[in-house]
C-alpha positions as CSV (number, residue, x, y, z in Angstrom):
1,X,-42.7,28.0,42.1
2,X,-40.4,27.7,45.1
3,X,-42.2,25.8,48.1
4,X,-41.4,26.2,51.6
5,X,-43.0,24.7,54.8
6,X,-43.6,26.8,57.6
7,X,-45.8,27.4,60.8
8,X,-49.0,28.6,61.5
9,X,-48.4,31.2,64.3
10,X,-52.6,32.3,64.1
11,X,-55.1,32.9,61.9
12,X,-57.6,35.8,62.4
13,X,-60.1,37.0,59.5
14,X,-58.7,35.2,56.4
15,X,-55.2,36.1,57.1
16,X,-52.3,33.6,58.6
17,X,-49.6,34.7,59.8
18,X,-46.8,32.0,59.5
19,X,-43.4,31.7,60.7
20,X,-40.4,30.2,58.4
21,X,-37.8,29.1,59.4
22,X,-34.3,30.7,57.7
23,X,-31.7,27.8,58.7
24,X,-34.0,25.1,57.3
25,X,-34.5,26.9,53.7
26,X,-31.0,26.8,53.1
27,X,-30.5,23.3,54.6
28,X,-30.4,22.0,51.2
29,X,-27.0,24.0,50.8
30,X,-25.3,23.1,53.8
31,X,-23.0,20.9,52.3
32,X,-22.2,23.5,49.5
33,X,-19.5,26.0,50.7
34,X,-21.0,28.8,48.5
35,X,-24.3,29.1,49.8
36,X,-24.4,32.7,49.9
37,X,-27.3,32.8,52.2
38,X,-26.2,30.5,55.1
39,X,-23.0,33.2,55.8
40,X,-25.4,35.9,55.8
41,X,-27.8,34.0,58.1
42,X,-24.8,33.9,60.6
43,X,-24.5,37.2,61.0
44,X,-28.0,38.4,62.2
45,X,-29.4,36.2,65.4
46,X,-32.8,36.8,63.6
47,X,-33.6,32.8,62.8
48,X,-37.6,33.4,61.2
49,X,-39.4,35.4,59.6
50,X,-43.6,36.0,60.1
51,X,-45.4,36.5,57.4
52,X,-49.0,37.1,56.8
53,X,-50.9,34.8,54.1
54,X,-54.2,35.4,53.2
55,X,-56.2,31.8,54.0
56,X,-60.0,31.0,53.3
57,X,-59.4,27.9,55.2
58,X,-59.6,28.4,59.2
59,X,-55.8,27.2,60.6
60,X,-55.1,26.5,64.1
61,X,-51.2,27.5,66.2
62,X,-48.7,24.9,65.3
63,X,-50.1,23.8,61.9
64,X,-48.0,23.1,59.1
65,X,-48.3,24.6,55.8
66,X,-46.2,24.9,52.2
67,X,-45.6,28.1,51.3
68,X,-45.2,28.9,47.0
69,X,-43.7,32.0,45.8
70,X,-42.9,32.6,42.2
71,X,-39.5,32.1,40.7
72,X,-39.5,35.6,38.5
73,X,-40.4,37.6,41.6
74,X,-37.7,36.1,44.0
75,X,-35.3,36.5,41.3
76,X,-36.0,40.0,40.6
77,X,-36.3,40.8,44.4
78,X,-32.3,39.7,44.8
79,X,-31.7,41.3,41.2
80,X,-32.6,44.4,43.0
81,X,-31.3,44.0,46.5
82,X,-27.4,43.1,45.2
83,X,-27.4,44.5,41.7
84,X,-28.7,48.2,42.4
85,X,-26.4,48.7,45.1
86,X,-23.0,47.3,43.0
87,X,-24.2,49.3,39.6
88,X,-24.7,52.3,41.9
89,X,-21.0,51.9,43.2
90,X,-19.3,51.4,40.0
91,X,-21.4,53.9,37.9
92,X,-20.7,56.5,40.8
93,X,-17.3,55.7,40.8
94,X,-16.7,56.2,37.5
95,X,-18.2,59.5,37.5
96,X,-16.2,61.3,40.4
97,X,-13.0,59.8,38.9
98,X,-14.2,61.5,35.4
99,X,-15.0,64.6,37.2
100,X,-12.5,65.0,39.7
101,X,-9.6,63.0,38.3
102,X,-8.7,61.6,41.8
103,X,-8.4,58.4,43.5
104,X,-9.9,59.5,46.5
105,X,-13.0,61.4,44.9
106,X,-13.2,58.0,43.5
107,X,-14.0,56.4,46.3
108,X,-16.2,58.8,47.5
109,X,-18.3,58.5,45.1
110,X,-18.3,54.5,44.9
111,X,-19.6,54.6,48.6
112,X,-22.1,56.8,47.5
113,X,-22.9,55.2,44.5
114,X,-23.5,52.0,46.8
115,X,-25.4,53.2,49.0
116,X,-27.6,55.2,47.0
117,X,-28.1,51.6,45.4
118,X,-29.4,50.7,48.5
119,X,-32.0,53.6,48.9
120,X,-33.0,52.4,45.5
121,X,-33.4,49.3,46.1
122,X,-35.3,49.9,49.7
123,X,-37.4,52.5,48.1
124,X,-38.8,50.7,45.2
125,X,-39.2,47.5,46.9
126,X,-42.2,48.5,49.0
127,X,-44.2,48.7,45.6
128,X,-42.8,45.7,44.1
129,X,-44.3,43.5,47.4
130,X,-47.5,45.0,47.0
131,X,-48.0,43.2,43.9
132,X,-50.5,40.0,43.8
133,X,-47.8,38.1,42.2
134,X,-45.3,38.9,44.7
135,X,-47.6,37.3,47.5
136,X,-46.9,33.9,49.0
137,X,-49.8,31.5,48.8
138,X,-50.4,28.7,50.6
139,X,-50.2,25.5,48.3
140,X,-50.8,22.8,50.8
141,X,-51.8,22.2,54.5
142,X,-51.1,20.0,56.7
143,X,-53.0,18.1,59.4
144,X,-53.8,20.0,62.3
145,X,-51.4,18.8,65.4
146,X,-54.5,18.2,67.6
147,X,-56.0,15.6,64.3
148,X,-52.4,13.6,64.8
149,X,-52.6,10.7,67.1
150,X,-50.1,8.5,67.6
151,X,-50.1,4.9,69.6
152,X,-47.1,2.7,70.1
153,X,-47.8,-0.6,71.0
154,X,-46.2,-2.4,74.0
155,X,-43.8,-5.0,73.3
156,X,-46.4,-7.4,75.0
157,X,-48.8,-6.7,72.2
158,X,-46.2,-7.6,69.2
């Protein structure tokens, strides 16, 4: 299971909608300089993500909760988002330089090949998310931030 904290934004009906934070899930590979996710998180200004996750338990704004997902669906998912586009490319490839005997046709049909791997992948992953497994689930919450109180004591008091 892969846990991740995040924020309640609201809860309505059984259903929270959290935010995560992207820079904070790949904190943990800062330090590493092939963290594949933290380039790709520089190129969109997009920082989280909202999600909805169904909750019996009512959840106020600003709540904390872990977030599980399984590790055989995430894997799959990016299985399917990186590996249907590149097998598209080369199998494409391959067949327009079998058929046409060219370089260029070559090509062509690599870019096709790509980004018919991306339909693919796009198309198919619609019906993969609507599996129960897929879904998050809430493994932990957190006190409310309103429960939370904090006192310092004065240096008189010490």
């Amino acid at each position: 299971m892969i846990k991740e904290w995040a924020t309640v934004v609201s809860w309505q009906d059984g259903v929270a909608l959290v935010s995560c934070d992207v820079k904070a899930s790949c904190s943990s590979c800062a330090s590493r300089a092939g963290c594949g996710s933290r380039v790709l998180n520089k190129l969109w200004p997009q920082t989280s993500h909202t999600i909805a996750v169904p909750s019996d338990q009512p959840l106020v704004a600003g709540q904390k909760v872990e977030l599980g997902i399984a590790e055989g669906s995430l894997l799959t998912s990016a299985m399917l988002v990186y590996l249907s586009p590149l097998a598209g490319l080369f199998v494409m490839g391959g067949v327009f330089q079998m058929l046409f005997g060219t370089d260029l046709a070559a090509m062509c049909g690599a870019a096709l090949g790509g980004v018919g791997g991306f339909w693919l992948a796009k198309g198919v992953s619609p019906r993969l998310a609507a599996r129960e497994a897929w879904q998050p689930v809430i493994l932990s919450v957190a006190l409310a931030p309103d429960q939370l109180r904090v006192e310092t004591l004065s240096s008189e008091a010490r």
